[in-house]
C-alpha positions in Angstrom: 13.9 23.4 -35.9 17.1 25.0 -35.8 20.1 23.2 -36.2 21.3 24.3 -32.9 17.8 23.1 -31.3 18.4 19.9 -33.6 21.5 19.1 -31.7 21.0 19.9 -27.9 17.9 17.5 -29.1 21.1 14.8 -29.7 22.8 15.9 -26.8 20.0 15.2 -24.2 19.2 12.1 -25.5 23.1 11.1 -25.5 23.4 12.3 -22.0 20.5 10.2 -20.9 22.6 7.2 -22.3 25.7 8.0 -21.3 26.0 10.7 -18.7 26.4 7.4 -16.0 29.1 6.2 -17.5 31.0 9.2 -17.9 30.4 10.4 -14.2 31.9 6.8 -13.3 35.2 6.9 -15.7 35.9 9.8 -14.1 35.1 9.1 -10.7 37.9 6.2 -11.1 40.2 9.3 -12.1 39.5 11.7 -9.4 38.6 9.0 -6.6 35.5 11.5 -5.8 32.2 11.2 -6.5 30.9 14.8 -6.3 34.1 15.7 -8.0 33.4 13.3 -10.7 29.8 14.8 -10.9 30.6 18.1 -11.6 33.3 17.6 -14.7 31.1 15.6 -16.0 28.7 18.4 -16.3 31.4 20.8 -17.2 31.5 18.4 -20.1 27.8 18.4 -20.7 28.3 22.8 -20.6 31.2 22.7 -23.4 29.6 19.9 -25.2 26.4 22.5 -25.4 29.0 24.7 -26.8 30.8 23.1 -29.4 28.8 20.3 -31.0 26.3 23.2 -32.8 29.3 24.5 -34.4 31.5 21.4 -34.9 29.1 18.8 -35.4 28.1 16.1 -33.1 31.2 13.8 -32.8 31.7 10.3 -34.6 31.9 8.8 -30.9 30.1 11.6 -28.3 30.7 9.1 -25.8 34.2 9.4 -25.8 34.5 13.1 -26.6 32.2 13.8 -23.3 34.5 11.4 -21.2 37.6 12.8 -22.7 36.3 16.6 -21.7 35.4 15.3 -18.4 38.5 14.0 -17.5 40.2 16.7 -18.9 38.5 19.2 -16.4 38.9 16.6 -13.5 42.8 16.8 -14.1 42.6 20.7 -14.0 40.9 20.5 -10.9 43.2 18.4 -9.6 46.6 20.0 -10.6 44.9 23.7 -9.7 44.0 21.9 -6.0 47.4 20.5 -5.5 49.0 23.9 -6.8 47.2 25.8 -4.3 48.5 23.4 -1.2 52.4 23.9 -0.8 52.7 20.2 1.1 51.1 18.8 -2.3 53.8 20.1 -4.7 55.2 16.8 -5.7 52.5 15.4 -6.7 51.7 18.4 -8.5 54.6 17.5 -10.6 53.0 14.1 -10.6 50.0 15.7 -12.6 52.0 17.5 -14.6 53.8 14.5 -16.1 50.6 12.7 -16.1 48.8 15.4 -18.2 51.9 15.2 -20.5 51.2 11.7 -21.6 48.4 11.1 -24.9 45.2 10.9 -23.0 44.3 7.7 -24.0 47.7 6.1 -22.8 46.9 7.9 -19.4 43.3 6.8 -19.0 44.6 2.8 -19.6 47.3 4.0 -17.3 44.9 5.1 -14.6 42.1 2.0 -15.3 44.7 -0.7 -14.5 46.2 0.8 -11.7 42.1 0.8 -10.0 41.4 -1.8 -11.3 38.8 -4.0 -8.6 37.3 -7.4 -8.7 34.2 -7.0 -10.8 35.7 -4.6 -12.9 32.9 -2.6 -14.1 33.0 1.3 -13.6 29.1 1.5 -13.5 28.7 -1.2 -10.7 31.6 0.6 -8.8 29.5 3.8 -9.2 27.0 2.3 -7.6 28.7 0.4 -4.9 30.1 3.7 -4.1 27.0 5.6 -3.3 25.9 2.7 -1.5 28.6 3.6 1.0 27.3 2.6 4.6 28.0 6.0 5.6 24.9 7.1 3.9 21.3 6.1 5.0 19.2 3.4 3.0 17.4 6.1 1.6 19.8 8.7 0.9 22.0 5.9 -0.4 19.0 5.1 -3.3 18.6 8.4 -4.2 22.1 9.5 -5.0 22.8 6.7 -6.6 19.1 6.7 -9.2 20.1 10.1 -9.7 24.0 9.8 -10.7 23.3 6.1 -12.7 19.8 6.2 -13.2 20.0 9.9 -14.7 16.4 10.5 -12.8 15.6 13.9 -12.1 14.5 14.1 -8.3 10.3 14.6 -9.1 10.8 10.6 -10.3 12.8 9.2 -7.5 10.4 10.9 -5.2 7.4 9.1 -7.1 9.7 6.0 -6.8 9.5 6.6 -2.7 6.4 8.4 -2.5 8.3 11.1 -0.9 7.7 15.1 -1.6 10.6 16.1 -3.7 12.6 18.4 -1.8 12.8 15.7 0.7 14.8 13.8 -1.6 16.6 16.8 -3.3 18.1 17.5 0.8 19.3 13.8 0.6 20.7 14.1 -2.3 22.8 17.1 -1.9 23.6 15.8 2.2 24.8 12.4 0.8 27.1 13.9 -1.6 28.9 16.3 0.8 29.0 13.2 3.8 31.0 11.5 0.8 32.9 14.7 0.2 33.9 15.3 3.4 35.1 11.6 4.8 36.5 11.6 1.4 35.4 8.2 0.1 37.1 6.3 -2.5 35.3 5.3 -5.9 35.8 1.6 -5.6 33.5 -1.6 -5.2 34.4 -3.1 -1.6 35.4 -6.5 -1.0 34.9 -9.3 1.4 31.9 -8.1 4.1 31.8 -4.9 3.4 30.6 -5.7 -0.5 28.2 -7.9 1.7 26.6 -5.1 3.8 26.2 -2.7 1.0 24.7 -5.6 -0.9 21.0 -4.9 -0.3 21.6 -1.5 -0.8 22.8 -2.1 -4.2 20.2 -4.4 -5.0 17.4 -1.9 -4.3 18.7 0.7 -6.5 19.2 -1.9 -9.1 15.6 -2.8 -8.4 14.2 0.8 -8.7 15.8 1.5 -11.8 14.5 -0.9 -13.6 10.9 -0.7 -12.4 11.3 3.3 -13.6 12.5 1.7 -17.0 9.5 -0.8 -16.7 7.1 1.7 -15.9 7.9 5.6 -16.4 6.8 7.5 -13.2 6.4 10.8 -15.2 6.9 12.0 -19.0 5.7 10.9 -22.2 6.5 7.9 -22.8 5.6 4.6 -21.2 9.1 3.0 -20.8 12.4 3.5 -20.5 13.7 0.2 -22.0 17.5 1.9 -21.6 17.0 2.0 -17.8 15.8 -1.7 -18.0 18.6 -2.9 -20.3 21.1 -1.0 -17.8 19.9 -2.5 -14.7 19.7 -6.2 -16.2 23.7 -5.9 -17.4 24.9 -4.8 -13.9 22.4 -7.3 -12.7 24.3 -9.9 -14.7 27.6 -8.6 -13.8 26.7 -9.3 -10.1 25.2 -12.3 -10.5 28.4 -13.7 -12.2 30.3 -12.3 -9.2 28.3 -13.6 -6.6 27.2 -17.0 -7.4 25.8 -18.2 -4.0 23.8 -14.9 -3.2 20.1 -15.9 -3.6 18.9 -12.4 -4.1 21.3 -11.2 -6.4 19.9 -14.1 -8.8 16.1 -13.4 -7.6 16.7 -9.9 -8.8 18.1 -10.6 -12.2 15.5 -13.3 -12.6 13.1 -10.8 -11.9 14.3 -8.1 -14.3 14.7 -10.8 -17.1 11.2 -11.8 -17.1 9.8 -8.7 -16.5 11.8 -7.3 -19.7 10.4 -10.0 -21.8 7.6 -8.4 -22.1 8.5 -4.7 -23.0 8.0 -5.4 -26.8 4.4 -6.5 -26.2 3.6 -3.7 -23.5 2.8 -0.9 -26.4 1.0 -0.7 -29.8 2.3 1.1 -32.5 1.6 4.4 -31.2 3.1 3.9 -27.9 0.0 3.4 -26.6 0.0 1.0 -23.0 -1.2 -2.8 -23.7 -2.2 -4.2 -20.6 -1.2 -7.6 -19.0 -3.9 -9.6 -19.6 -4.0 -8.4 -23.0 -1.0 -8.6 -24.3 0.1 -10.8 -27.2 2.2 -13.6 -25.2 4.0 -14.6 -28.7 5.4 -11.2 -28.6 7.6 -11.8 -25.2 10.9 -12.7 -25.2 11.1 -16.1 -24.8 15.0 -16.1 -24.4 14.4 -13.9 -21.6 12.1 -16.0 -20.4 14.8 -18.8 -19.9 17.5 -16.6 -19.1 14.3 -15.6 -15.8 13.6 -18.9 -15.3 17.3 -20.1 -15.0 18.2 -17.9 -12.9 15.2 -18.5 -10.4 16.0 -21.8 -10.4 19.4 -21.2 -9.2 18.0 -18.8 -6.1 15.4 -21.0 -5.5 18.2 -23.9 -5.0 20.5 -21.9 -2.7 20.1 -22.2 1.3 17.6 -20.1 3.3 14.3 -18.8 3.4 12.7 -16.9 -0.3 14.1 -13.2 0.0 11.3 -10.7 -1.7 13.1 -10.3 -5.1 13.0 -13.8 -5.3 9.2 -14.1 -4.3 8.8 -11.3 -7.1 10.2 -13.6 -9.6 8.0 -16.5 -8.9 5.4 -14.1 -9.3 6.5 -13.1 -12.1 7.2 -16.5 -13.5 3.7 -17.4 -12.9 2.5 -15.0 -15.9 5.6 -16.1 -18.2 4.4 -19.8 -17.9 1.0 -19.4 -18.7 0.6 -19.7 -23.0 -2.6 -17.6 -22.6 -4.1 -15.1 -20.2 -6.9 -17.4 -18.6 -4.1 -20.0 -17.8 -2.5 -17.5 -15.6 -2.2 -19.5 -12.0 -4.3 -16.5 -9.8 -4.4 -18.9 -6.4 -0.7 -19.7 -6.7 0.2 -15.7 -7.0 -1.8 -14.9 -4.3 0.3 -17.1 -2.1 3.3 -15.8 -3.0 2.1 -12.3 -2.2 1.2 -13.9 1.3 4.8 -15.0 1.8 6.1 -11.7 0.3 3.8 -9.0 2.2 5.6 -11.2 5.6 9.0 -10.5 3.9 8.0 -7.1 2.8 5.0 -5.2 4.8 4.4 -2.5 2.3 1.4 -0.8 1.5 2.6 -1.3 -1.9 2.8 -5.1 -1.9 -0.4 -5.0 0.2 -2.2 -3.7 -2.8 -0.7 -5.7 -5.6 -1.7 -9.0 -3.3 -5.3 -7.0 -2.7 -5.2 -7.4 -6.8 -4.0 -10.9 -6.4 -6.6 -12.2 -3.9 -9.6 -10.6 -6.3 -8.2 -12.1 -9.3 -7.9 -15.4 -7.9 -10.9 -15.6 -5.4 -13.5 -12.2 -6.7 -13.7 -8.9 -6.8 -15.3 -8.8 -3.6 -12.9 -10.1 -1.8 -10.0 -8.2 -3.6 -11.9 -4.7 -2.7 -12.1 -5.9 1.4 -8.2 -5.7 0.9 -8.2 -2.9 -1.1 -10.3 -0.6 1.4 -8.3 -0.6 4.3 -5.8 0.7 2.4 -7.8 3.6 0.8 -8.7 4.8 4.8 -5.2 5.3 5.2 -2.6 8.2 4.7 0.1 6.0 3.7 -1.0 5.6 -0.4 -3.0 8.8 -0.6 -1.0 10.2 -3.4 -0.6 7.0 -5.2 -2.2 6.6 -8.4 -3.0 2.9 -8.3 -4.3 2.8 -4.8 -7.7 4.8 -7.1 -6.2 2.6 -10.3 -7.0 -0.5 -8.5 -10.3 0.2 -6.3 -11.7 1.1 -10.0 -10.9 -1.8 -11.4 -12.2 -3.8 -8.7 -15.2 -1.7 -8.3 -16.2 -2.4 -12.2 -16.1 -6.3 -12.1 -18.8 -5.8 -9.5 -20.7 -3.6 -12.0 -20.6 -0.6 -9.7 -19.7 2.0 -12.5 -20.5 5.4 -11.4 -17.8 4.6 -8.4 -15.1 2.7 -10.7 -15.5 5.7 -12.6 -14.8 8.3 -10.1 -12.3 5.9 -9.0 -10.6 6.3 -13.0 -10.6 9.9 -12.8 -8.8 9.9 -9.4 -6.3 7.9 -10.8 -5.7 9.8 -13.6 -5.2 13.3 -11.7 -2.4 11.6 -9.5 -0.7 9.9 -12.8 2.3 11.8 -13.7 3.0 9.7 -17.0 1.1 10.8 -20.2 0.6 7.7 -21.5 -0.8 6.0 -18.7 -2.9 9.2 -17.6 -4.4 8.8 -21.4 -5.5 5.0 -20.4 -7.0 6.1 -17.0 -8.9 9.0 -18.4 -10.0 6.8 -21.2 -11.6 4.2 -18.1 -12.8 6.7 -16.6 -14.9 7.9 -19.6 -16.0 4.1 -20.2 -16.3 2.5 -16.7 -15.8 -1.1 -18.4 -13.7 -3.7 -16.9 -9.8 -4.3 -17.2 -6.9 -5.3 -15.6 -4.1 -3.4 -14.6 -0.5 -3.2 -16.1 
């Protein structure tokens, strides 16, 4: 490999890291989302250019920022240039570019500074705006934070990708063109973006968890990002219920990434991991912080009937121990909160392993007769399963290899193809 090759390697993995955080320190600059997008990849462009020759940078964090702002501030002086009635504060930019850079970018963080004072969470709050529809409002903001491309946010929605690339590219010229502010809102408006927030939050992680496409199995970065701004929110908004059912969720759910591969990366599956392997401090961080939704006012929102799901599995020492009845409950109260075809099948999975395969499968095959989870790969995942505890193997088989044509992840396309070829019984992940 050349050394060229060798560091556009580093620089892809870097901007994977980083390329949210960068996109938000200079959206506080600029005030402009789409604005903030593109330096940021003008960074990316002379990064691409000068790392093979100069090296990759002690901090490449700071030298991408530092480019990106750079650019944003000649956009900026070249726009107010080129309009007569914004001469002065040309001169404004001017003396502003005048200053050492870092002295200007502490210069221009106080001055925005909001109450929650992260840059990330503003970013998201941002393309949360109410402006933008629910949807369109998810996928800006998984594709500026989360750093998916648009083939994973569509998995995430089980939408054809061009559908989501139009709502990508509408939502950033709507924000464009009512020219709204980078900032997190306060009072009810932070309010009625809330949920929107909290479903972006939600879908990163899970594409963290569980890597719609690609090599690898999990993203733990997009895990470990979503559980900080989880945390951030949760310390902001101490008497929201979901805020804390979300981070519980997250935390338990990430306490078991360790014990979710072997040493080739290869998937472990639930009900066969090594339990001493999860994170028992994100276990109690989980279970703390269901407690405290569970103790606030009102009916269970869904994130925080997902945690009690999840806390279910993180209380039971072994596999067998694992309280199926009680799960399947909750996924009765949660497919009321939440009417999904999604949630229908994991409760489908529920209700089997709790009361029989049999009576899993009568959920399961309503769901199969309908257009709604055709493409979905563990709508097939799932019917196997359920069709091999009943020893009906040709058909789980069939079921295996269905699954595996739909997967778009390597890894777990291996696993299916693998059931497929052996028909035996498992559980899914």
């Amino acid at each position: 490999m050349t050394a060229q090759a060798t560091v556009a390697d580093a620089l892809a993995a870097i901007w994977h890291i980083e390329s949210a955080k960068v996109i938000a320190a200079v959206a506080r600059l600029t005030r402009d989302l789409g604005l903030a997008q593109e330096c940021a990849q003008d960074a990316l462009v002379a990064a691409l250019e000068h790392w093979p020759v100069e090296g990759v940078p002690d901090n490449p964090a700071a030298w991408l920022t530092t480019a990106a702002k750079r650019r944003a501030l000649d956009v900026l002086r070249h726009r107010a240039q080129a309009a007569p009635k914004h001469a002065e504060l040309a001169v404004e930019l001017d003396t502003q570019h005048a200053m050492r850079e870092a002295d200007f970018a502490e210069a221009v963080d106080a001055a925005l500074d909001d109450d929650i004072g992260d840059d990330l969470l503003a970013l998201v709050f941002t393309a949360c705006h109410p402006l933008l529809s629910p949807e369109a409002r998810a996928a800006l903001t998984l594709k500026v934070v989360g750093g998916l491309s648009v083939e994973e946010i569509a998995r995430a929605y089980l939408k054809p990708p061009a559908t989501v690339a139009q709502r990508i590219v509408r939502a950033k010229r709507t924000l464009a063109e009512a020219r709204v502010p980078f900032e997190t809102p306060r009072g009810a408006e932070l309010h009625a973006r809330l949920p929107s927030v909290l479903e972006v939050l939600y879908l990163i992680f899970n594409e963290g968890y569980a890597a719609t496409a690609g090599d690898d199995w999990m993203r733990p970065a997009l895990c470990e990002e979503a559980q900080r701004l989880g945390r951030v929110l949760a310390d902001r908004l101490p008497e929201e219920a979901e805020v804390h059912g979300l981070l519980a969720l997250m935390e338990i759910q990430a306490s078991r990434l360790a014990a979710r591969v072997d040493a080739r990366g290869q998937p472990i599956l639930l009900m066969e991991q090594d339990r001493g392997r999860w994170d028992r401090l994100l276990i109690r961080r989980g279970l703390a912080a269901l407690e405290h939704a569970e103790a606030l006012p009102g009916p269970l929102g869904a994130y925080t009937l997902q945690a009690a799901i999840a806390a279910c599995h993180a209380r039971a020492a072994v596999a067998a121990d694992t309280d199926w009845a009680r799960i399947a409950a909750l996924y009765d109260a949660l497919v009321q909160v939440v009417p999904s075809p999604v949630v229908a099948l994991n409760r489908a999975v529920a209700v089997g392993m709790a009361f029989g395969p049999a009576a899993g499968l009568e959920l399961v095959e309503p769901l199969a007769a309908g257009p709604a989870l055709k493409d979905y790969h563990l709508l097939p995942a799932v019917r196997g399963e359920l069709l091999a505890k009943l020893d009906r193997i040709d058909e789980a088989r069939a079921e295996f290899a269905r699954a595996a044509e739909l997967a778009q992840n390597a890894r777990e396309r291996a696993l299916l193809l693998a059931r497929a070829a052996g028909g035996g019984e498992n559980d899914k992940p």
